[in-house]
N, C-alpha and C positions, 0 to 999 in steps of 0.2 A: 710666426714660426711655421715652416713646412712641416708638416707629417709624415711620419715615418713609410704611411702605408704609399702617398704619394711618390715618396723616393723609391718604394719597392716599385710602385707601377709603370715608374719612366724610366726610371736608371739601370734597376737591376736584370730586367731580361736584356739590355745593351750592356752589361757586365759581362753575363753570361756567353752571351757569340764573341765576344772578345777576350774567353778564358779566364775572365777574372773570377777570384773566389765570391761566394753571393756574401758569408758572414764577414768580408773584411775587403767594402769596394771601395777602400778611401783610396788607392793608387790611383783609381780609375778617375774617381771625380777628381782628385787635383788634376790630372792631365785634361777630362773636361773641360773643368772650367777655365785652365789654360787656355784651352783653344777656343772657346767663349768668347775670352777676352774679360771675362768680369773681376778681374782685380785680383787681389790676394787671399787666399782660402787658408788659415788657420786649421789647423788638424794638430788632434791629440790623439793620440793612440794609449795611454797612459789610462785611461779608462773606458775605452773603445766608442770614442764618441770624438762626433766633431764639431767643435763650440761655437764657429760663426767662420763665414766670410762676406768680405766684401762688396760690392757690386756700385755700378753708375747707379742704381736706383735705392741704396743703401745698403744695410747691414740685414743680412736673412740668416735668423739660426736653424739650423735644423738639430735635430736630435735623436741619436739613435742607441741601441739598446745593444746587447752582447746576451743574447738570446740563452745561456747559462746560465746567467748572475741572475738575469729573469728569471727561470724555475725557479732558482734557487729563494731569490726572495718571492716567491710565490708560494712555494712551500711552507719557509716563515711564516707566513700572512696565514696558511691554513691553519698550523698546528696551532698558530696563536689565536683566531676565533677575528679575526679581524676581517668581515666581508667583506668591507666597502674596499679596503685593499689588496683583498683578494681579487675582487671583482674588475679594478682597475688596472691589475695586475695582467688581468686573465685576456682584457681587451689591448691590454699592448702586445700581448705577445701575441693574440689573433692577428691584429695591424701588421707585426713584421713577419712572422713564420708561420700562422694559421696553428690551428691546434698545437698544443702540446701534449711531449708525452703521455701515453696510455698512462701511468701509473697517478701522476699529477691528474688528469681528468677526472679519475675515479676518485680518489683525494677530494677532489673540489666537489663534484656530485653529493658524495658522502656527508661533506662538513655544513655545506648547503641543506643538506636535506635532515640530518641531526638538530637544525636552528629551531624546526619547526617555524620558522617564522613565513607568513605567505609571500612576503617580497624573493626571498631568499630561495623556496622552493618554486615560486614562475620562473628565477632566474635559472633553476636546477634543469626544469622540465622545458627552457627556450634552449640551452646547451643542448640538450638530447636530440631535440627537433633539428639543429642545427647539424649537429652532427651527422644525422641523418640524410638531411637536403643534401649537404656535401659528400653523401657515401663514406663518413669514416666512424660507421657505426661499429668497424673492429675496433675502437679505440675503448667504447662502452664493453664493462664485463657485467655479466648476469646476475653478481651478488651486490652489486652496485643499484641497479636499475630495480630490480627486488624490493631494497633498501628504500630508494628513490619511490616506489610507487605504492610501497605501506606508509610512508611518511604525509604522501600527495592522499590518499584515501583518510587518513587518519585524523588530517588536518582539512578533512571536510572538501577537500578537492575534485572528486571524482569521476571527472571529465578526462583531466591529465592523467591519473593514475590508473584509471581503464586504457588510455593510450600507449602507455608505458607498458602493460601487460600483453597487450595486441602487437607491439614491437619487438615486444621478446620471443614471443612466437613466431612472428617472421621471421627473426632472424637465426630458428634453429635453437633456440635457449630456452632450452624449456622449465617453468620452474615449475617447481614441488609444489600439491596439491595443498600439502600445508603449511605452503607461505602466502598462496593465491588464494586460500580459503581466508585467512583473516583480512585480505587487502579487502575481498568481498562484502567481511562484514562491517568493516567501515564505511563500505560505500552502501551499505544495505539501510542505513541509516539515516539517509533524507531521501526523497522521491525519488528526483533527477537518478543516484545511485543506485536506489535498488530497479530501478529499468535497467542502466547498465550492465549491474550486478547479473542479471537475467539474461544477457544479451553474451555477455560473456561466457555463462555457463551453457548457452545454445554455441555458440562458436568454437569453444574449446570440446563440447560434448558430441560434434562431429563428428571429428578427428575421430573417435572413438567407438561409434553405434556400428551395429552389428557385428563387432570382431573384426573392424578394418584392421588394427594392429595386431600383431602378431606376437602375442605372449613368450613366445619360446626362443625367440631373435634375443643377443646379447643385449645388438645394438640397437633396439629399441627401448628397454629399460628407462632411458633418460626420458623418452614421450612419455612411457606408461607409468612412469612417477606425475604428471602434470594431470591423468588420470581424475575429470569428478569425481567425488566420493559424499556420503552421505551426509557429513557433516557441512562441505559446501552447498549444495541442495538444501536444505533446510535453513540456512542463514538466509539465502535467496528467496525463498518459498515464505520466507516469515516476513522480509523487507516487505514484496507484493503483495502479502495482504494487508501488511499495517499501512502502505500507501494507496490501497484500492487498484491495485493491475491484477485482478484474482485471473482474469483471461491467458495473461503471460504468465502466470503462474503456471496454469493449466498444460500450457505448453511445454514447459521443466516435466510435470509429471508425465506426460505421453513419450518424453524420450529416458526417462530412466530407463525402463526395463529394458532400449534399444542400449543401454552402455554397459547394463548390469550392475546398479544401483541396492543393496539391499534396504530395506527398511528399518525405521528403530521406530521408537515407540513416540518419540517426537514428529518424526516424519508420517506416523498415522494419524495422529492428533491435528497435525501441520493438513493434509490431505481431507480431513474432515471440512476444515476452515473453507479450503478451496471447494468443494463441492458445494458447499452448503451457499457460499457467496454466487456462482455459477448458474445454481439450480440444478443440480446433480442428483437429482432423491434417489434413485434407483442404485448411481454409485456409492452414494452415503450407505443405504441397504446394503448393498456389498459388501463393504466396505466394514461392516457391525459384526461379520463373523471375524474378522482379525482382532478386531477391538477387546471381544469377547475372549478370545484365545493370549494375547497380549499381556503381560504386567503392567496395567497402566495404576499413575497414582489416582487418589479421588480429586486432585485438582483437574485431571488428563481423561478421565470418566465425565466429568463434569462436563466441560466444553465439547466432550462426542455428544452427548446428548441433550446440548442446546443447538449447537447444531444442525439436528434431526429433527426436533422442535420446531427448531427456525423454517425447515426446511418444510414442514406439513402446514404450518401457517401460508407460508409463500403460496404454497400448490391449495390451498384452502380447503385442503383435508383436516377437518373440526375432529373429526370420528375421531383420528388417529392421533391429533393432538392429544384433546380431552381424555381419551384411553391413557396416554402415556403420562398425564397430569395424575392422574388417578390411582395408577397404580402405583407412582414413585409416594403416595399419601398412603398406598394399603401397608407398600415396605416399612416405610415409615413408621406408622401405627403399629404394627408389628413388631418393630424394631426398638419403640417408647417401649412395650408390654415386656419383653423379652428383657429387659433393661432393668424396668422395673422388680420383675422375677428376682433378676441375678442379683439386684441390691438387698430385696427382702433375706435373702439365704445369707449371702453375705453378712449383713448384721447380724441373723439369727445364730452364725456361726460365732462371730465377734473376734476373728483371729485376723492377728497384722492391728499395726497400728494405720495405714493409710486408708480412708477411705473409700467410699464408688467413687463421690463426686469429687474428691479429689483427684482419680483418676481420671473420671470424664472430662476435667481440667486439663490437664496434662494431656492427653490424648487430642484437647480442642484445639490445645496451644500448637502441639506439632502438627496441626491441620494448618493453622494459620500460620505458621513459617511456610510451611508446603504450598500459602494458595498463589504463588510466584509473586508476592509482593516484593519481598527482598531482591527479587527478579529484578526493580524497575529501580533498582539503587543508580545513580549515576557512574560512569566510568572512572575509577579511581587509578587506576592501574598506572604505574610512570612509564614515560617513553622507553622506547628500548633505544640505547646507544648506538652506534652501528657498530662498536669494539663487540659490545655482549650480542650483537647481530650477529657479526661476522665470525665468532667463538659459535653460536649456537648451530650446529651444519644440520641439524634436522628440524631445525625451526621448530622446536614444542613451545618456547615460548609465545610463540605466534600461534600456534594452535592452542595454546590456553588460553589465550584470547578472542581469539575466534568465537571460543564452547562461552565465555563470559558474556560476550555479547548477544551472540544466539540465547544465553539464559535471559539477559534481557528484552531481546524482541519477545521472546515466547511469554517474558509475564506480563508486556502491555497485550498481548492478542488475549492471556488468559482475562484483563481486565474487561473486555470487551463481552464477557458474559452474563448475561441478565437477566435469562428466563429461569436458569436452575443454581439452586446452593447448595449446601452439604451441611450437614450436620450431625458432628460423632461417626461422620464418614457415608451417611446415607443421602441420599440425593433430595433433592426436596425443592417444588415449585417456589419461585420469587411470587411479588404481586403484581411484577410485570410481566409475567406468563397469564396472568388471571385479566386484567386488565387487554392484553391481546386476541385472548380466547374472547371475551365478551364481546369487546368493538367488531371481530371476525363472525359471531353468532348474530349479533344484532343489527350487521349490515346483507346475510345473507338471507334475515328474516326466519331465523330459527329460533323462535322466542322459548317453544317446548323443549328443545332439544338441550336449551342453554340453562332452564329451569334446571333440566332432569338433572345435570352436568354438576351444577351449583349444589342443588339437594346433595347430592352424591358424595360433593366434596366436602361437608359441610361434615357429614357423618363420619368420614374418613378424616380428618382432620380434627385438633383439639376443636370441645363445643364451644361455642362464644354464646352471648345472651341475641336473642330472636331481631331485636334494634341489631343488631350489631354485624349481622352476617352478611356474606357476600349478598347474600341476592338483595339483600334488602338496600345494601349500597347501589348496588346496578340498576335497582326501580328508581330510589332517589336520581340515581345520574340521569336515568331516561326523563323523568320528570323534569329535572333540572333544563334537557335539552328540548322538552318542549314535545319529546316523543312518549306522548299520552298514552294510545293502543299498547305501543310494545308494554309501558310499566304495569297497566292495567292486563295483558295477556300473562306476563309475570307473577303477577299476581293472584291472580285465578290458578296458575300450573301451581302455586304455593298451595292455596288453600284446596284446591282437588290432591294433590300430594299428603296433606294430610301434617302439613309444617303451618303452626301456629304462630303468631306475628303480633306485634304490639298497636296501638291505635296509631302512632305515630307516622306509620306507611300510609293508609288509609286516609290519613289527616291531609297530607300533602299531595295525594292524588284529588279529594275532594276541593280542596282550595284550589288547583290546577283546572279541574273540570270548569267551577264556577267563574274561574279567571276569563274560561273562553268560552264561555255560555253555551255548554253544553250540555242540556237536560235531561235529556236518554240515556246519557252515562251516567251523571248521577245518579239519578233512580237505580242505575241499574248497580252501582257501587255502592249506596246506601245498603241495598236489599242482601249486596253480597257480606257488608259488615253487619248487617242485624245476623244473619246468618254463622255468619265465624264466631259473634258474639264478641264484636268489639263495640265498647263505649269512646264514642266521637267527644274531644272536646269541647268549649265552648267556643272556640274560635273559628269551628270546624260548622257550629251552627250560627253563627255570625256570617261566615259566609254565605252558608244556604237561605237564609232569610233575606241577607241583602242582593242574592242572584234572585230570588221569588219576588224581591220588592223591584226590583230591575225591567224583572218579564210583567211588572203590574200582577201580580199574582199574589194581593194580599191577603187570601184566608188562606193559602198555603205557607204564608210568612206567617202570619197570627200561629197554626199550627205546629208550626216548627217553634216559634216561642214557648208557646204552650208546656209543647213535651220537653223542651230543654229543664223549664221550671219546675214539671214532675219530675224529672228526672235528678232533679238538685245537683248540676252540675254545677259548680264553682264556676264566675266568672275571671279565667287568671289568662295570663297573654302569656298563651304557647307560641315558643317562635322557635322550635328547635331547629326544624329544616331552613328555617330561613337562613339563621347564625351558620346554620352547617354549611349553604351555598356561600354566603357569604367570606368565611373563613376559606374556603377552596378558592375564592376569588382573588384574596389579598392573599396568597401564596401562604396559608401557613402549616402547618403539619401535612406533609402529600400523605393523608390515607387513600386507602384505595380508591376513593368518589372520587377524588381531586386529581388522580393518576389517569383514572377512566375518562374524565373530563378532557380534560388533556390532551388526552391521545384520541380522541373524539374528535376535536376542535382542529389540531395542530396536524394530526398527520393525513397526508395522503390515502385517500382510498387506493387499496391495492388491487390492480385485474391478475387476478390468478390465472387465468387464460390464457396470459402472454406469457406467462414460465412453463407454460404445459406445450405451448406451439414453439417456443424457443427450445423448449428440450428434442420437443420433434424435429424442427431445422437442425438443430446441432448434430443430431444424430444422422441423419440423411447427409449432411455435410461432409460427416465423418467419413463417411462409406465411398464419399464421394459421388454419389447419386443427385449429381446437382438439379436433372429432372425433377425428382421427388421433390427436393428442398423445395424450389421453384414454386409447383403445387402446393405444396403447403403455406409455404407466404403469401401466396394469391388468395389461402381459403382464411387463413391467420386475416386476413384482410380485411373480407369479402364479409367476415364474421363479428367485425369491427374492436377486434382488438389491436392496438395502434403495435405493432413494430417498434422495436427499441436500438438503443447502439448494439446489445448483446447480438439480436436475432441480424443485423447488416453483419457485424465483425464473424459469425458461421458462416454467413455465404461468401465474403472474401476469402476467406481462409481455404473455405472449397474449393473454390473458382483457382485460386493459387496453388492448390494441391493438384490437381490438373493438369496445370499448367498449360500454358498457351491462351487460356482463355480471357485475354485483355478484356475483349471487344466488352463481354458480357458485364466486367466488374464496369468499366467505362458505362455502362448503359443503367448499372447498379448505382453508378456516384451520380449518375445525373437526377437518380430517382430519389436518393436518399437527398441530396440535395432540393429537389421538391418538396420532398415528406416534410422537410427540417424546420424550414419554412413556413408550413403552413403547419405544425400542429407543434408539442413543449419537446419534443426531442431533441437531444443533444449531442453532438458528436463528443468521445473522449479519447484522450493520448491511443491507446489501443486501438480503435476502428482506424482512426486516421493512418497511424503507423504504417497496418496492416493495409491498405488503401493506398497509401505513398510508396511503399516496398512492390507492390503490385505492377502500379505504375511505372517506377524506376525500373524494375526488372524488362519490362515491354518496352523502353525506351518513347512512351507518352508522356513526353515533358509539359507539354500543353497543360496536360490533366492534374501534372504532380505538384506543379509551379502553383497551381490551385490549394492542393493538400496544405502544401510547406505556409501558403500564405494565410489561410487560417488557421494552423497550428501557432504560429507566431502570432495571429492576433487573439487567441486563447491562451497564450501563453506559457504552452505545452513543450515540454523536452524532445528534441529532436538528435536522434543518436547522426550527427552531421560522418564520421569518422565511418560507419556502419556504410551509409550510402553512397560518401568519395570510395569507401572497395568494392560496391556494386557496383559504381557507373566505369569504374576501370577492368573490372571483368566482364564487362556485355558491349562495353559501348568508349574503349579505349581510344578507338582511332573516327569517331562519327564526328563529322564536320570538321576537322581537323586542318583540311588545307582551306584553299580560297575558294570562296564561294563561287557556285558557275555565273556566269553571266548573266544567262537566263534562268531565272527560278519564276514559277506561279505565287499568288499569295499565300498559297498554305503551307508550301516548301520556304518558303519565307518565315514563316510564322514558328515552323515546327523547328529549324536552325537558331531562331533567335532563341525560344523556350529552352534549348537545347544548351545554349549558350549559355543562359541565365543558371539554369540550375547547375551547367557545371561551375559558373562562378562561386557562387551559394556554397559550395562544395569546398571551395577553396583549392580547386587547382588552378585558374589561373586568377 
């Protein structure tokens, strides 16, 4: 059977030069194939199609369509939810008339994009594209395409459904801030999207920075509704951090104030995150006189000041940690006293039948609704129809979706904190603040400093029994790790402190000593427990005798028997420390040893020194002082603290704020490229990006063809759609015709790169 579209391509422009009508060319073709000679042609006109004719080489049917009956059953096919008919529908009429009517598209769009289904919406979002290549993007209307690319975000797409957003803005269509805000937060919701999500609000937030539009104009109203506003910022800013882009986050935050941005109390909470992730202390500091002045709840307190926490650990300010551990124990203390008080009077009053601690219940309970667990409920909310779409012209439904989902990014970021907790609304150290403060003391060799810290907290803090206290866990732990001096210097800051201890510390330092035959320390831990006035086990002089029978040194072993026997020490098998390591070993109860251990064993040492010279590049960057920057990464260097992705992603950024400065970033990639190489550095989505955009912008394809290929073999998102509208605004018409005759191999080299990356791009 011939094809329709075939018969259009041969017959129907020789209809046309010979007047015939294009919807009704049977005249033409019987006279045709008259003159042909192919036999007799059969034509029914009765239902505007013609059934078969003739020919020497048999019977050919063709078969054509009456381009009304088609809407029409096309339309059918929508209302009744039938795609695949619709769909078949849609490509007959493409085959004989090309689009159909504007109102039927949007129809189809719409029904398509209601399916939810993802066959149904690629087919949705290849129409658009379609539409587009061909220029009959007036056929798309803006509440359609809306529609179209909540539905592409919602159902986890958000590649198309950023594309869709970016077409509507081409084309003058500007939508509502609060219909693009929730398409955002759908997309803010897997990685890939919340980059977009970001990219979007830099693109859209243009248009906008320093008063380019003009408030007082009628006919700008439709822009200044498309307008960021704070609740789209903050769905973005929360994606970024729960996906680790804190950098492109940071970015969102430097042009708010350029659009006029105000803040809420999420978006300061949201701003702590990002600082604190950056290495921002100085802005976190700032940043604590709003905090302070602010309504924040005690979930929104909380997280500011783990934060700042995090943030004096990073920069290896113990001082300022340990100060802040300290005093949120004095509040505390204070706050059990004061408590205490208000219950005694209370009962002694005896009026009301509800209790303190029934209220302290109730008071704890509305804490724990409030700590954004509820937050992290799944998406319950039903589709919206595109009927109750299309009714809703200020999209609140969509912005109550929007604030739904922002509620739950913000309770997984509140999940994410671990140094500080609340209790009856007061702030209060975890025992993974204690546990970080220690492994930070113990690695800088502040063994006194970490005693003093411990004593301090101990006192501030409910008392526990003497076995039981911090310090006496963090001697064990040091013991445990085989770091004798520090548990022994611990020890001694105890007892010059004037903090009294059980034998049981003493026991496991002695059996440690003799473990590594070490003589001079026993003696000298002996003479400090006769001292304190603690009695040594027997197992404790079991050791000492069989180290003295070891060293041959038996009237010191005879001696040691001796006084064990005066001493009528019971022979029983102490094994507490042992059971204790042991128990930390087989993972069971994490107290505080088993956390210390842990985070001893497992985690990285941190060089504090590279967030102190990264803060200083950042800042030199900023100013644009890429001299200074420069300097200081040669001293960052030279002082051998290694360079990170953060401290490269400052100086591109500089290097790009500039502008013009290719040469240097090119001289930068080649070094980073060395560094990478030779030491555990890693490039991430961010350096690269900013690396690749650099590139592209300079029209050094060479360089970028580089970027693009190990980003793809990292397997990092590449906003492809971002860099096909850069290489058409810098470098639309480069290489374009036919190559010269003669080119050098580098003019060879630089065409072909040239070539590749626009293929890559997808223009040709």
């Amino acid at each position: 059977m011939l094809s329709i579209r075939k018969l259009n391509e041969n017959i129907i422009p020789i209809c046309r030069s010979r007047g015939y009508s294009r919807s009704r060319p049977f005249l033409f073709i019987s006279s045709y194939l008259t003159k042909l000679n192919m036999g007799n042609a059969v034509l029914d006109y009765r239902d505007g199609s013609i059934r078969s004719f003739l020919s020497m080489g048999g019977t050919v049917l063709v078969q054509a369509r009456d381009p009304a009956k088609l809407c029409e059953e096309l339309e059918t096919a929508i209302d009744g939810h039938r795609y695949t008919d619709v769909w078949k529908l849609f490509e007959q009429h493409m085959d004989m008339e090309g689009f159909p009517r504007k109102s039927i598209v949007n129809m189809l769009l719409a029904s398509f994009s209601e399916s939810l289904d993802v066959q149904w919406l690629e087919k949705a979002y290849g129409l658009v594209e379609r539409a587009f290549a061909e220029s009959k993007q007036n056929l798309l209307e803006k509440e359609t395409m809306i529609y179209l690319s909540f539905c592409l975000a919602s159902s986890g797409m958000p590649v198309p459904a950023s594309t869709v957003l970016r077409k509507l803005v081409e084309m003058g269509e500007f939508p509502p801030v609060s219909a693009w805000s929730a398409i955002l937060a759908h997309m803010s919701q897997t990685a890939s999207g919340a980059y977009l999500a970001a990219e979007l609000i830099l693109e859209i937030g243009y248009l906008f920075q320093d008063g380019r539009v003009d408030s007082r104009k009628k006919s700008n109203r439709p822009l200044l509704a498309m307008k960021p506003n704070t609740m789209a910022f903050n769905v973005s800013l929360a994606g970024c951090l729960l996906f680790g882009t804190a950098r492109k986050a940071e970015q969102l935050l430097d042009m708010m104030p350029r659009v006029g941005v105000k803040t809420d109390a999420n978006l300061l909470i949201i701003m702590a995150h990002i600082y604190e992730k950056n290495g921002r202390r100085e802005d976190l500091r700032k940043l604590k006189r709003h905090i302070d002045e602010a309504h924040l709840s005690d979930v929104q307190f909380r997280q500011f000041y783990n934060c700042l926490l995090t943030c004096h650990l990073k920069f290896g300010d113990l001082d300022s940690a340990s100060h802040m551990v300290l005093e949120m124990l004095r509040k505390a203390k204070e706050a059990r006293n004061s408590l205490s008080a208000a219950t005694f009077v209370f009962e002694a009053v005896g009026s009301g039948n509800t209790s303190t601690r029934e209220l302290v219940s109730e008071q704890s309970l509305r804490l724990k609704k409030s700590d954004g667990l509820e937050n992290a409920r799944p998406n319950t909310s039903l589709p919206v129809s595109y009927e109750e779409f299309s009714r809703d012209r200020n999209f609140l439904k969509l912005e109550a979706e929007a604030k739904e989902i922002l509620d739950r990014l913000l309770g997984r970021l509140q999940m994410q904190v671990e140094l500080i907790t609340t209790e009856r609304g007061i702030l209060q150290p975890t025992e993974r603040i204690y546990v970080k403060l220690v492994k930070a003391f113990l690695e800088a060799g502040k063994t006194k400093e970490l005693a003093e810290f411990l004593i301090k907290a101990e006192k501030e803090d409910s008392p526990v029994s003497t076995d039981d206290s911090a310090l006496v866990h963090v001697i064990n732990s040091c013991i445990s790790l085989g770091w004798l001096d520090q548990a022994h210097d611990l020890l001694d800051e105890m007892r010059l402190a004037g903090v009294r201890t059980g034998s049981s510390v003493y026991s496991s330092l002695l059996k440690a000593y003799c473990k590594a035959n070490r003589a001079g320390e026993i003696t000298s831990l002996l003479r400090d427990a006769r001292k304190a006035g603690v009695q040594l086990d027997s197992s404790c002089y079991e050791a000492l005798i069989q180290s003295r029978v070891l060293r041959k040194d038996n009237e010191g072993a005879l001696h040691l028997f001796k006084e064990m026997k005066g001493a009528k020490i019971p022979r029983s098998d102490h094994r507490e420390f042992e059971m204790l390591v042991k128990g930390c070993a087989e993972g069971g109860e994490a107290g505080l040893m088993a956390k210390l251990l842990h985070e001893i064993k497992e985690e990285q040492r941190v060089d504090c020194g590279v967030h102190d010279w990264n803060y200083v590049i950042h800042f030199f960057s900023r100013k644009r002082l890429m001299q200074d920057a420069e300097k200081a990464l040669k001293k960052m260097r030279s002082l051998g603290h290694a360079p990170n992705a953060q401290t490269f992603h400052s100086m591109v950024t500089g290097y790009a704020a500039l502008g013009g400065k290719y040469v240097e970033v090119t001289e930068l990639w080649g070094e980073m490229k060395s560094f990478s190489s030779s030491s555990s550095m890693k490039f991430d989505q961010e350096l690269l990006d900013a690396v690749l955009y650099t590139f592209v912008r300079g029209g050094f394809f060479v360089r970028a063809n580089e970027v693009v290929e190990m980003m793809e073999k990292g397997n990092m998102f590449i906003d492809k759609y971002k860099y096909r509208t850069l290489f058409l605004k810098y470098h639309k018409t480069l290489f374009k015709g036919k190559p010269p005759k003669v080119q050098t191999e580098a003019q060879l080299r630089r065409r072909e790169a040239a070539l590749t990356f626009k293929k890559w791009v997808g223009l040709f």
